[in-house]
C-alpha positions as semicolon CSV with decimal commas, in nm:
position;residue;x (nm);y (nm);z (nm)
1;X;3,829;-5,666;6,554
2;X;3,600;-5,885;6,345
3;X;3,808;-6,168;6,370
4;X;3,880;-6,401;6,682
5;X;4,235;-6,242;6,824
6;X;4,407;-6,480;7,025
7;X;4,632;-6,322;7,385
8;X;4,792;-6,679;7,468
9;X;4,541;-6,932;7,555
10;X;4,266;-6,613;7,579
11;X;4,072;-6,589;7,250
12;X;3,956;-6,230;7,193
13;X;3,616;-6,110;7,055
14;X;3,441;-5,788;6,957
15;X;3,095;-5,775;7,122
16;X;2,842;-5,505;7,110
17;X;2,508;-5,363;7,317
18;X;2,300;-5,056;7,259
19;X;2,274;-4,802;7,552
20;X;2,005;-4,505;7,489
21;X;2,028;-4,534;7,125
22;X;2,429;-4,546;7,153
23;X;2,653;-4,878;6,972
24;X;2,893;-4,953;7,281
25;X;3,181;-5,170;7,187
26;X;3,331;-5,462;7,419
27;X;3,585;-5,774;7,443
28;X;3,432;-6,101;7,485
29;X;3,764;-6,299;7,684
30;X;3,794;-6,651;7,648
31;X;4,042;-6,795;7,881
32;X;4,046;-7,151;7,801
33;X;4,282;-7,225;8,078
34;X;4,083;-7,132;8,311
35;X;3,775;-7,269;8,191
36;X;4,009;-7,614;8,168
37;X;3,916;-7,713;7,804
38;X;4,154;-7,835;7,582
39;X;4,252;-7,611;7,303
40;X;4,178;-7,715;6,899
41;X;3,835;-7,872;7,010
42;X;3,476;-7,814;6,941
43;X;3,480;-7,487;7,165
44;X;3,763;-7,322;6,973
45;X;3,607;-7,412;6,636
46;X;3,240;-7,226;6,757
47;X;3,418;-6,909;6,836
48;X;3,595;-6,921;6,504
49;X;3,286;-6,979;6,370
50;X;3,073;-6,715;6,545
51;X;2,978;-6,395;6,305
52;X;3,154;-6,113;6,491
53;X;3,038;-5,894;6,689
54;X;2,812;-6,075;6,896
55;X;2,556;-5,963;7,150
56;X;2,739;-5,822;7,490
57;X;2,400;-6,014;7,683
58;X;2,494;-6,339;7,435
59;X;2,884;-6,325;7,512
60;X;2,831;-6,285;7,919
61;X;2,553;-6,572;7,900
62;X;2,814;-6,815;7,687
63;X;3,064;-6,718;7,976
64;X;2,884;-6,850;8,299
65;X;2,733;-7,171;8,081
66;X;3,147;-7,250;8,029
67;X;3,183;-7,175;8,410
68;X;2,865;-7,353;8,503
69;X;3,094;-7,680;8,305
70;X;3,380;-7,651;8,473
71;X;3,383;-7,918;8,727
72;X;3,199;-8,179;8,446
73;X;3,463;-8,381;8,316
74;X;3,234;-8,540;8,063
75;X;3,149;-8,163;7,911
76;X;3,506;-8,043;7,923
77;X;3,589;-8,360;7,719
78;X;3,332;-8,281;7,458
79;X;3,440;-7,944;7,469
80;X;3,803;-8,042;7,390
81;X;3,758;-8,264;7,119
82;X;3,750;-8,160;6,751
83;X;3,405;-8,166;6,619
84;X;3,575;-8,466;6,360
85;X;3,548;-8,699;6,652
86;X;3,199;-8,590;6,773
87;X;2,871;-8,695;6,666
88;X;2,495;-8,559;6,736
89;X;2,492;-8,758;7,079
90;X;2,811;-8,592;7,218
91;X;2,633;-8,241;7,156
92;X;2,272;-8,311;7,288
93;X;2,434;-8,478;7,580
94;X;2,612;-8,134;7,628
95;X;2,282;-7,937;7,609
96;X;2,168;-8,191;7,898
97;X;2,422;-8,051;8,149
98;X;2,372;-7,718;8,054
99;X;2,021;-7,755;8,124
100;X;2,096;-7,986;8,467
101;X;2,266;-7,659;8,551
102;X;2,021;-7,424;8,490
103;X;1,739;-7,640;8,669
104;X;1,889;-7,583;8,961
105;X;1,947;-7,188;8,920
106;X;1,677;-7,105;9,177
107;X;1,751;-6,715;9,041
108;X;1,697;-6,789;8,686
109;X;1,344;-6,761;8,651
110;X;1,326;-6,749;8,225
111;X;1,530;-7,072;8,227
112;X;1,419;-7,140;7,851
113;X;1,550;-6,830;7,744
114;X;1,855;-6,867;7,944
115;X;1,926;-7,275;7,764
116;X;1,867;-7,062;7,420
117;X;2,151;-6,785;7,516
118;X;2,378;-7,053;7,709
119;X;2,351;-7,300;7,388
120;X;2,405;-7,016;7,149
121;X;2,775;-7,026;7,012
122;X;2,741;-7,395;6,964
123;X;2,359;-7,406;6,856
124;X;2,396;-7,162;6,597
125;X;2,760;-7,266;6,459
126;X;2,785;-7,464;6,102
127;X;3,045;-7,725;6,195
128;X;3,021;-8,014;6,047
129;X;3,035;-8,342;6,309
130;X;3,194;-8,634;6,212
131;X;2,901;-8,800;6,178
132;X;2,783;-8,526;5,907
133;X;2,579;-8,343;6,107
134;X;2,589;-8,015;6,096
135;X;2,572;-7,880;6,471
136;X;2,269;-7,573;6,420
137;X;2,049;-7,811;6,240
138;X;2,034;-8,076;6,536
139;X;1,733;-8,091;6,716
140;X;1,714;-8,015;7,052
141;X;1,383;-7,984;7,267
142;X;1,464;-7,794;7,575
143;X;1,321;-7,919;7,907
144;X;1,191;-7,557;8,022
145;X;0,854;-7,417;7,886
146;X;0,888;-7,068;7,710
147;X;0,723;-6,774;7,863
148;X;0,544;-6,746;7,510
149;X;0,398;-7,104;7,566
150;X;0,004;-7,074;7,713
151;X;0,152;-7,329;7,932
152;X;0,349;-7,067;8,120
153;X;0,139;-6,822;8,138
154;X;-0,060;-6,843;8,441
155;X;-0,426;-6,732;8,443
156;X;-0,424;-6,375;8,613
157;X;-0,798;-6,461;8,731
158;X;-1,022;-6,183;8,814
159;X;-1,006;-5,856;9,038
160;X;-0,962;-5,957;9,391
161;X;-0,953;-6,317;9,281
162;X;-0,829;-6,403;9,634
163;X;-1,158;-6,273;9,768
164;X;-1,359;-6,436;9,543
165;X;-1,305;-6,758;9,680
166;X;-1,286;-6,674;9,984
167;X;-1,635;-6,530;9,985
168;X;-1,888;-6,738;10,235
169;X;-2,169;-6,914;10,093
170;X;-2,384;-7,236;10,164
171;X;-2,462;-7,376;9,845
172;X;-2,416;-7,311;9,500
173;X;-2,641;-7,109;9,389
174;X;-2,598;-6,864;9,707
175;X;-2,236;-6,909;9,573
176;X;-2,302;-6,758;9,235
177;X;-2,524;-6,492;9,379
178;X;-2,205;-6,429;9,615
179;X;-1,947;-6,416;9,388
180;X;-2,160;-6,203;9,082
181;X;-2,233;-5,925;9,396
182;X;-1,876;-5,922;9,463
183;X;-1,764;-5,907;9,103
184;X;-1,952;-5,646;9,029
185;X;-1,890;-5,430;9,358
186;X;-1,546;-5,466;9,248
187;X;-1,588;-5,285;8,901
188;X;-1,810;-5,050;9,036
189;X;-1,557;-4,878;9,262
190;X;-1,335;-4,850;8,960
191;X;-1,574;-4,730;8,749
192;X;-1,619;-4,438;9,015
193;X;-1,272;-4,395;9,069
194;X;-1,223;-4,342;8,661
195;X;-1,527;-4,108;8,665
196;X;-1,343;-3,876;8,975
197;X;-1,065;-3,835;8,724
198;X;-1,287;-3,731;8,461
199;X;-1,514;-3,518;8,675
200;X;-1,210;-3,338;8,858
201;X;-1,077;-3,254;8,513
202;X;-1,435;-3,122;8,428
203;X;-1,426;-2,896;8,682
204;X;-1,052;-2,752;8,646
205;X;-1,143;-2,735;8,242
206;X;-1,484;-2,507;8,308
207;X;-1,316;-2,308;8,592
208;X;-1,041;-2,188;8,372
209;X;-1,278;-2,136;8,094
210;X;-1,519;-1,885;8,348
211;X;-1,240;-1,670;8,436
212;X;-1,100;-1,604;8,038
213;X;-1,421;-1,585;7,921
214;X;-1,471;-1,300;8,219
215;X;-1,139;-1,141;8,133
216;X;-1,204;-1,126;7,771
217;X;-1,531;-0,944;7,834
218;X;-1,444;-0,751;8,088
219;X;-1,065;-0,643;7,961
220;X;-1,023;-0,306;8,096
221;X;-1,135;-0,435;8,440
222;X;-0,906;-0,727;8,417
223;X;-0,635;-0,520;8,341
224;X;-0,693;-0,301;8,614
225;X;-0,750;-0,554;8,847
226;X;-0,341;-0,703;8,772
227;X;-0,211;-0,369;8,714
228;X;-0,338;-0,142;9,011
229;X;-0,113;0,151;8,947
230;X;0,053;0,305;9,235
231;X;-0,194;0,134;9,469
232;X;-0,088;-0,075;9,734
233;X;-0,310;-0,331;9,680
234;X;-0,165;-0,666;9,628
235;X;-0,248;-0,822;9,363
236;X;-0,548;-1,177;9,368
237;X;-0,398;-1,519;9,238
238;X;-0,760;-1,524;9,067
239;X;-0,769;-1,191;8,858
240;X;-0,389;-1,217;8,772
241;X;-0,495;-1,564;8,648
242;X;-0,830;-1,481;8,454
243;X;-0,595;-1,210;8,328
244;X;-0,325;-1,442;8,190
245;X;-0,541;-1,681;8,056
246;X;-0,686;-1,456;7,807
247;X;-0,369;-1,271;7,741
248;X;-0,247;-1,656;7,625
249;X;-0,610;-1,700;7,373
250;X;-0,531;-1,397;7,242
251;X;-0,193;-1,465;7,147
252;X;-0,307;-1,782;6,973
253;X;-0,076;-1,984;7,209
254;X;-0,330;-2,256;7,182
255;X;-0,179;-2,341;6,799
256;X;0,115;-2,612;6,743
257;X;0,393;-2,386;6,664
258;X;0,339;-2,135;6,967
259;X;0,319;-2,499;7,175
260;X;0,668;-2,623;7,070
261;X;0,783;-2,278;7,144
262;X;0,672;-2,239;7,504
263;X;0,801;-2,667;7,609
264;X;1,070;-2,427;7,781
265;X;0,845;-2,250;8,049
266;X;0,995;-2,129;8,349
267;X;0,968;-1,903;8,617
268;X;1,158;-1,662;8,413
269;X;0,949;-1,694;8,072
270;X;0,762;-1,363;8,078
271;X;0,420;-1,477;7,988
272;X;0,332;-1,661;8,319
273;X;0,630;-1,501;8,557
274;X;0,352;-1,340;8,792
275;X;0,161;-1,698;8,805
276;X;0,500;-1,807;8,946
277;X;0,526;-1,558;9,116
278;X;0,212;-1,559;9,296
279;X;0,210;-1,926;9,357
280;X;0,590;-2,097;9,324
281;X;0,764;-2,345;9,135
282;X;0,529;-2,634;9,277
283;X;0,207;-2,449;9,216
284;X;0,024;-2,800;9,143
285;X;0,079;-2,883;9,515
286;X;-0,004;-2,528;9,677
287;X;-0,319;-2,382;9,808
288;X;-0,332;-2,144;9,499
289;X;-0,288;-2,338;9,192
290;X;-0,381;-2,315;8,829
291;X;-0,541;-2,677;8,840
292;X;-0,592;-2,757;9,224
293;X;-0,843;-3,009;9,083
294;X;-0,633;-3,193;8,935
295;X;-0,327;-3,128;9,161
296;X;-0,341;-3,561;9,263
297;X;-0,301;-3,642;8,911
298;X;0,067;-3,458;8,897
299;X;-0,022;-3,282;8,574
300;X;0,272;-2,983;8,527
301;X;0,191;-2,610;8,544
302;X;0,201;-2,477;8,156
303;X;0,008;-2,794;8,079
304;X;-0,244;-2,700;8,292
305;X;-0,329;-2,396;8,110
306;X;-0,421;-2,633;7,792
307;X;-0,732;-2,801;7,992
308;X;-0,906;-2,580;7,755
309;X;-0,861;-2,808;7,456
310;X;-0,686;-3,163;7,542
311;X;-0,768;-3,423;7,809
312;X;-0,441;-3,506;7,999
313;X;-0,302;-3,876;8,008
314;X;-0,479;-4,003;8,362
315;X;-0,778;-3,897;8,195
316;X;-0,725;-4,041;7,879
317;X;-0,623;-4,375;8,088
318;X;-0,930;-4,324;8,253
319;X;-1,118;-4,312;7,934
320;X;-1,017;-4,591;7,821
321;X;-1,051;-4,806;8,145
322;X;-1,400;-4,696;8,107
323;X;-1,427;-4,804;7,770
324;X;-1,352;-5,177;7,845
325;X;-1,612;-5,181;8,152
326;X;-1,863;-5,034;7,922
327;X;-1,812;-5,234;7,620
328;X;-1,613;-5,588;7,716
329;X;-1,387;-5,532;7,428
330;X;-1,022;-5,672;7,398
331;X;-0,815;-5,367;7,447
332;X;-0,638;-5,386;7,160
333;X;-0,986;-5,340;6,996
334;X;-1,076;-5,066;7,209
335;X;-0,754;-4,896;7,173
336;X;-0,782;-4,895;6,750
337;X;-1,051;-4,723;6,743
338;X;-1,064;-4,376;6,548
339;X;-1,266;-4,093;6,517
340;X;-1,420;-4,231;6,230
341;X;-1,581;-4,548;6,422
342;X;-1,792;-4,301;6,624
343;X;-2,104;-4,194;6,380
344;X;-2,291;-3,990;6,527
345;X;-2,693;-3,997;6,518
346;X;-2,998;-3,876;6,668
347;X;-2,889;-3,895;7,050
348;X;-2,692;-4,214;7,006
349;X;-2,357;-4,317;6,890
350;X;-2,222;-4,586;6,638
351;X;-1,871;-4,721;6,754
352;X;-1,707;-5,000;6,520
353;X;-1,381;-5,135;6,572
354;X;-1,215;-5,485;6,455
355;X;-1,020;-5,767;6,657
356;X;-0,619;-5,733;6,551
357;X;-0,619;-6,117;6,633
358;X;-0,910;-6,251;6,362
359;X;-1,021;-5,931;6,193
360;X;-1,376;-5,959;6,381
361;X;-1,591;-5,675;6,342
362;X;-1,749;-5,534;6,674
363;X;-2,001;-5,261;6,696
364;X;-2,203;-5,108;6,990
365;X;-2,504;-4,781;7,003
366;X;-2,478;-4,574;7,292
367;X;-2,803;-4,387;7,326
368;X;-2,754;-4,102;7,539
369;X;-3,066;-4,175;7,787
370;X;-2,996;-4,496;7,839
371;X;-2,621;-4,412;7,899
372;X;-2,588;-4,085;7,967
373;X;-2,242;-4,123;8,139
374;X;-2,052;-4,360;7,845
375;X;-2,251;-4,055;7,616
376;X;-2,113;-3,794;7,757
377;X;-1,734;-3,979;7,760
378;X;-1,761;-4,022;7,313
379;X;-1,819;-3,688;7,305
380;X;-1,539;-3,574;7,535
381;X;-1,289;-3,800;7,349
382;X;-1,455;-3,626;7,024
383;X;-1,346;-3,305;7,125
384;X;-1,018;-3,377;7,221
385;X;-0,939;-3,563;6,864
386;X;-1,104;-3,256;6,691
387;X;-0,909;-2,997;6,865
388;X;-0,601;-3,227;6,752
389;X;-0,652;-3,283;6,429
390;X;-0,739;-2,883;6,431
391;X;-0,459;-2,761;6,610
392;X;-0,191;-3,011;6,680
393;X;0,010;-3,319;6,575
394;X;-0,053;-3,642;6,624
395;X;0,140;-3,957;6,552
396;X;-0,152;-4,230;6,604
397;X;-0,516;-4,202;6,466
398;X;-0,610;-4,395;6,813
399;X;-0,914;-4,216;6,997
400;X;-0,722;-4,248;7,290
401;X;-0,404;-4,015;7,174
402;X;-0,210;-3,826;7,500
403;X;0,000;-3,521;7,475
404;X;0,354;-3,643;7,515
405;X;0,672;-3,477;7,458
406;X;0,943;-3,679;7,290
407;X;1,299;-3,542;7,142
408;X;1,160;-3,175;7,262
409;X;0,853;-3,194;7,033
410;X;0,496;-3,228;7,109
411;X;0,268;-3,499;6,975
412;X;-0,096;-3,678;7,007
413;X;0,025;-4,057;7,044
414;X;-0,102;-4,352;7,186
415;X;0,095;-4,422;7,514
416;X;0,160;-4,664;7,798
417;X;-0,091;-4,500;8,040
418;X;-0,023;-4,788;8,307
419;X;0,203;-4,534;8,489
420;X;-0,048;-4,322;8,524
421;X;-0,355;-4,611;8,642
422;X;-0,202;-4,577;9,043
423;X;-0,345;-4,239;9,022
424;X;-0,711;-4,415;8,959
425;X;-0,679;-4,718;9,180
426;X;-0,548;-4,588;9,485
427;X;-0,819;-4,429;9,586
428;X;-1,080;-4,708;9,553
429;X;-0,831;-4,956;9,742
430;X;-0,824;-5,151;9,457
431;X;-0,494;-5,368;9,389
432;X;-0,311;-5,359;9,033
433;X;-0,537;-5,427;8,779
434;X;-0,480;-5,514;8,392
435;X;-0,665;-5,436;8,127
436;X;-0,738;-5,801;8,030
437;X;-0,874;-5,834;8,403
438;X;-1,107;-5,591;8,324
439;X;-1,257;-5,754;8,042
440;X;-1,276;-6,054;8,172
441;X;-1,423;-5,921;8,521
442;X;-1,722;-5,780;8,236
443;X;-1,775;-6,098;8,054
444;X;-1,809;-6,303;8,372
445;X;-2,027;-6,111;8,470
446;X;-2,217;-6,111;8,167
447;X;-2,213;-6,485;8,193
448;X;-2,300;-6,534;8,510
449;X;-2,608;-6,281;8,510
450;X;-2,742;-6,425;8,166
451;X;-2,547;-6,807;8,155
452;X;-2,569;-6,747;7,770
453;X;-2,226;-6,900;7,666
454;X;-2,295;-6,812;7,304
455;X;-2,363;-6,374;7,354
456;X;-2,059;-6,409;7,573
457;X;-1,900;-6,598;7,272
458;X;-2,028;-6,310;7,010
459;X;-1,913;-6,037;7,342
460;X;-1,576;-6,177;7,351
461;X;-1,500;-6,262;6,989
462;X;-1,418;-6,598;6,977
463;X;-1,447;-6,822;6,665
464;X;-1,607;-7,087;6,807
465;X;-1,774;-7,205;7,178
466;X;-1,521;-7,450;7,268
467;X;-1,282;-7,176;7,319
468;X;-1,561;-6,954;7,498
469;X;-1,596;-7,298;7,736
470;X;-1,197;-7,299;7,782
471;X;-1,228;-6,959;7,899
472;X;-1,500;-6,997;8,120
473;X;-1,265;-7,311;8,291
474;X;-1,000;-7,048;8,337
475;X;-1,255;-6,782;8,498
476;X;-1,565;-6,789;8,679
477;X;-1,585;-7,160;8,676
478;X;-1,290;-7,199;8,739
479;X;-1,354;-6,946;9,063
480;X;-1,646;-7,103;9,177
481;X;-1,486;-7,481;9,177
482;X;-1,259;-7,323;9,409
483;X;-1,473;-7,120;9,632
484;X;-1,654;-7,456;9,668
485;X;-1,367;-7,678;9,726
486;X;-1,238;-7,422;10,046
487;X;-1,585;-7,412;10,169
488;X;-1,598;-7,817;10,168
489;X;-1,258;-7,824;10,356
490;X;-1,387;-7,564;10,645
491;X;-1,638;-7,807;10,708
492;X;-1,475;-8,121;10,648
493;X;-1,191;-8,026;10,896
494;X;-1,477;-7,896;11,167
495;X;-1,663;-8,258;11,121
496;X;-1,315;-8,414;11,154
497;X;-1,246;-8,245;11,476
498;X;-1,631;-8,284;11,598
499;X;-1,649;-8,633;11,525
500;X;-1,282;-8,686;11,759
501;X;-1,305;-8,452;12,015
502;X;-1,675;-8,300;12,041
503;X;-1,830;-7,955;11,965
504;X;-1,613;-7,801;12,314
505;X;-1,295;-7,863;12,113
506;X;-1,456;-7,777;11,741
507;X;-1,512;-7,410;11,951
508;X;-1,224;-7,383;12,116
509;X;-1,018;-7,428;11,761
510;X;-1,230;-7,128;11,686
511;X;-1,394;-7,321;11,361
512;X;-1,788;-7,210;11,299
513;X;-1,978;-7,480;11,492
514;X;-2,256;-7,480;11,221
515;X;-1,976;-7,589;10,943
516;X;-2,001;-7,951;11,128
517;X;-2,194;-8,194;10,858
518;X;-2,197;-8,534;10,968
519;X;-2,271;-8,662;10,608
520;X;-1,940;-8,578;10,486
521;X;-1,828;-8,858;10,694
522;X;-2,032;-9,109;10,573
523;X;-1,890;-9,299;10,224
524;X;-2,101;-9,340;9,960
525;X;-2,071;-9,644;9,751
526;X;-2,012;-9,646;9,357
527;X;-2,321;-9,638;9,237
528;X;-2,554;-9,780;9,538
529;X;-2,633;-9,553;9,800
530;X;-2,752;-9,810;10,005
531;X;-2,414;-10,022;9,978
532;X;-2,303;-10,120;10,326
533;X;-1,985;-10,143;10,408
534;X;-1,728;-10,160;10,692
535;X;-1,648;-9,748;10,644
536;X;-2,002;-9,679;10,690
537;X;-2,014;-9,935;11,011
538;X;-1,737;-9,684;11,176
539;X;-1,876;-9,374;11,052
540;X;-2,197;-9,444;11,227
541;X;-2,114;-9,459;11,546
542;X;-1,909;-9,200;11,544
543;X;-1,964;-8,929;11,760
544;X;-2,148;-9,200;12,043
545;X;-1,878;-9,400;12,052
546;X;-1,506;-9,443;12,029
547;X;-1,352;-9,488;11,754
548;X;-1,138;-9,840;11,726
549;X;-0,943;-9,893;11,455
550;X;-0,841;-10,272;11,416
551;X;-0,673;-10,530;11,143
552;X;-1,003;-10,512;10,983
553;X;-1,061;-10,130;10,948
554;X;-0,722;-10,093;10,843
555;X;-0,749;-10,376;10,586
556;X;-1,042;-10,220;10,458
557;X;-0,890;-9,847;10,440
558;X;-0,654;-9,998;10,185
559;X;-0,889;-10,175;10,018
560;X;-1,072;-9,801;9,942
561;X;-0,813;-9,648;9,885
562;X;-0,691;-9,907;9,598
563;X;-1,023;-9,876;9,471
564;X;-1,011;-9,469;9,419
565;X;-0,698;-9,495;9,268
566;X;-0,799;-9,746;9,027
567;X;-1,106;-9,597;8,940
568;X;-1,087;-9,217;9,024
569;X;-1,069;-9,083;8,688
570;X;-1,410;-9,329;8,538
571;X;-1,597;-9,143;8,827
572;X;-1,513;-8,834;8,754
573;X;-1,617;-8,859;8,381
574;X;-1,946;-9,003;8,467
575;X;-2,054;-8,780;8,720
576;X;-1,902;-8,546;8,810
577;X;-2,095;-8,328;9,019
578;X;-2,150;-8,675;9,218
579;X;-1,768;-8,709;9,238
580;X;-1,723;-8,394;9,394
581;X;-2,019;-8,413;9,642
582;X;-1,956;-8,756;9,766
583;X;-1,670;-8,899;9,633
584;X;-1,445;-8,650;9,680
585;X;-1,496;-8,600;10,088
586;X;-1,443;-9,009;10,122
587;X;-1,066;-8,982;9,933
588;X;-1,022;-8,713;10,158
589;X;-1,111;-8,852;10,500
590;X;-0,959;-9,235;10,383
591;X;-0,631;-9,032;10,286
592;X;-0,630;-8,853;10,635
593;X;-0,709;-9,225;10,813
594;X;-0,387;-9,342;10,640
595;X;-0,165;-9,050;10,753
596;X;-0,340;-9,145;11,098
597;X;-0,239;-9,479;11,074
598;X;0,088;-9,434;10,899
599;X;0,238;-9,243;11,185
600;X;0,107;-9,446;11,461
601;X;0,270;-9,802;11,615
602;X;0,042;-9,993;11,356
603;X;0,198;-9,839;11,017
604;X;0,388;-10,188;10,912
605;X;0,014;-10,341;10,953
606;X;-0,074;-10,066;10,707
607;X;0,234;-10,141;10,482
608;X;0,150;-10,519;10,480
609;X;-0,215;-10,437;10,408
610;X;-0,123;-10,235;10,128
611;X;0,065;-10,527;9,983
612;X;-0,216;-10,728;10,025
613;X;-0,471;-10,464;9,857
């Protein structure tokens, strides 16, 4: 059917979706009776039009936007007329309610993808208008951001960004102290919890290579030791192991073609039956296991006896979290490098690798007493791409390459580890981290230990330092504008509460009784401290006195109020470290007055004042 097939007032048409690499054929029913639009109009000349088949996701979106029209007379008109009739206007006006629709679609959350798929058999269709217009090459701007805009993205922040601003402090600088000790608490515990991978599979890797390495010297006794003869002796989990282990070297099983041979292990497959035997199907998760090191990290039994010569993928994820806390790289620049960007030298490494985004060239030496650990990690990944270029397949040149199976052969490729990260963060009570939070947890760091914007320019890559300074807005600036802003509102709201009711009822509201600071209560004028005014008249007595609020106060609460609101923004730009220190707390308490006021038997005095203001 790659035609439109009418079935009465139904117009018929072939769609199509893919389902695990299968082409799955559908009918795309257009009952225009139903939908109440007129036939020969603008909708039945866009189906005509449409190149058949069309996208099953495409046909069922079209579907509810014609639903989502039913009950708009105005749309059902447009859609009924022939396109002769119709100019540009009728169809941007139709996007409108399409979009009026979809604002309101609490469920949709994509909503500019949704306009694109709901406009699509009219946006795309060349019918001419009678205006001459051809309908796809209209113009429309749709109302909803795209998720590809930086606009819609919001900033991730750092790890435990929550905390960060939370974190108690009395001034600034204790404030940056704060929030660098936290930072860097926070990628200390995951650069622990990637090092227990890396040190459990350490320990599985040289455990498995002392017991071959004993049965291949000692193979009479290792034989022995599995086959007893008539004894009764049972036979030990650790000599029947040793035993196998070699038995598997020997045979060479190490090599690609014997691995694509043995993907079918099972308790039946006579080359590790008795290790079955000995230890059950679930060995991983039993008290005698091939691996128990590594039994957290759900890596499967004939895997296990490859530690020998691969690193499995939660250490390779591991690996490469460690990378980006050692070096700051993008990961996209960590993850492209290759075994030949590590040169090797006189107890050092040379790693190179390039920015996809700009082609920038980044290089780093890693001297092996100076950092013995991120040493020690090169040469493990080393290894591992040796032994595959030596004895495997791979599909990716990557450093970072994991064993995966795919279509029942094995192969080195570069994979989406992030299934694998729970296994590293859950034991360091971390909570989900990217890998862009990671490198930008180490370059604010960087920052705020050496406040060099231009090496944390050259660290990150960009091409110039106004987009280092952008960044720096989104990040730790950006987190200590905040942490100061919630510390300012702690005490402004126990100084509120002081200054009304006394320190008894600042305590019993359970607020800190040292975050009381009279001064925020005190106005400050534009540019003359010194500048008395009525504000400052109330504010002094406060805490002695009652406060009264008359015609006059209230008169002059609008009057400071009209002022910040004309001149908010020329404060700001002048000073604004000033604006936030004095300014700021004065729109705040002046704002809270109002509500005060606003809700009390006085508020049409305030509404006249304001007229007057």
């Amino acid at each position: 059917m790659n035609s439109l097939i009418w079935d009465g007032n139904t117009a018929c048409l072939l769609t199509v979706k893919r389902k695990r690499q299968r082409q799955i054929e559908g009918v795309g029913r257009y009952d225009f009776d139903a939908l109440k639009v007129a036939r020969g109009g603008l909708l039945e000349e866009a189906l005509a039009d449409l190149n058949l088949p069309i996208n099953a996701v495409i046909n069922s979106q079209s579907l509810l936007m014609l639903e989502s029209l039913a009950n708009n007379k105005e749309a059902l008109i447009v859609l009924g007329t022939p396109a002769t009739e119709l100019v540009g206007g009728h169809i941007l006006r139709l996007y409108e309610f399409i979009e009026d629709h979809l604002e309101k679609k609490s469920s949709i959350v994509d909503k500019n993808t949704a306009s694109t798929q709901y406009r699509f058999i009219l946006s795309t269709s060349n019918i001419a208008l009678g205006s001459g217009e051809v309908i796809r090459e209209i113009a429309f701007k749709s109302r909803f951001i795209s998720t590809n805009n930086i606009l819609y993205k919001t900033v991730s922040g750092l790890i435990n960004h929550e905390k960060l601003i939370l974190v108690d402090h009395e001034d600034e600088d204790t404030l940056q102290d704060a929030v660098l000790q936290m930072m860097k608490g926070d990628l200390k515990k995951l650069e622990d919890a990637c090092w227990n991978v890396i040190e459990r599979y350490k320990m599985a890797r040289n455990r498995l290579l002392e017991l071959k390495e004993w049965a291949l010297s000692n193979p009479d006794q290792a034989r022995k030791n599995v086959n007893p003869g008539k004894s009764d002796r049972k036979v030990n989990f650790k000599d029947s192991l040793s035993y196998k282990l070699a038995s598997l070297h020997m045979s060479g099983f190490e090599r690609y073609e014997s691995l694509t041979s043995r993907i079918n292990w099972s308790e039946k497959d006579s080359t590790i039956s008795s290790i079955y035997s000995l230890n059950g199907a679930n060995s991983m998760f039993s008290g005698k296991s091939v691996a128990p090191e590594l039994a957290l990290f759900a890596i499967k039994l004939h895997e296990a006896f490859y530690l020998e010569y691969y690193l499995p993928i939660v250490a390779i994820e591991a690996a490469e979290l460690l990378f980006l806390i050692y070096t700051g790289w993008n990961t996209d620049t960590v993850i492209s490098i290759t075994q030949n960007h590590i040169k090797p030298g006189s107890g050092y490494y040379d790693i190179h690798s390039v920015k996809s985004k700009n082609n920038q060239t980044h290089a780093m030496r890693v001297f092996r007493k100076e950092h013995p650990r991120f040493y020690e990690l090169i040469e493990l990944l080393t290894q591992l791409n040796l032994n595959v270029d030596r004895l495997w397949q791979r599909e990716d040149t990557s450093l970072f390459v994991a064993w995966s199976s795919k279509a029942k052969h094995y192969r080195f490729r570069v994979t989406k580890g992030d299934s694998h990260k729970w296994y590293i963060l859950k034991p360091c009570d971390l909570p989900d981290i990217s890998k862009s939070q990671i490198r930008d947890q180490v370059a604010n760091i960087f920052y705020l230990e050496t406040n060099d914007i231009f090496k944390l320019k050259e660290l990150l890559g960009h091409a110039d330092v106004l987009t280092t300074l952008a960044y720096l807005d989104q990040h730790a600036i950006r987190i200590i504008n905040e942490a100061n802003m919630r510390r300012f509102m702690d005490k402004l709201a126990a100084t509120i509460i002081w200054a009304t009711g006394g320190i008894d009822k600042v305590d019993k509201r359970g607020l800190p009784i040292h975050d009381i600071d009279e001064r925020l209560l005190f106005p400050i004028g534009d540019n003359n401290e010194n500048c008395s005014s009525i504000c400052d008249e109330w504010l002094s007595s406060l805490g002695k006195m009652k406060f009264t609020i008359g015609p006059r106060e209230i008169g002059h609460l609008n009057w400071q109020i009209h002022y910040y609101e004309e001149f908010s923004d020329r404060l700001k730009q002048n000073n604004p470290k000033a604006y936030l220190l004095n300014h700021v707390p004065r729109m705040l308490f002046c704002a809270a007055l109002r509500e005060v006021v606003a809700h009390s038997r006085y508020s049409q005095f305030l509404k006249k004042s304001s007229e007057n203001a």
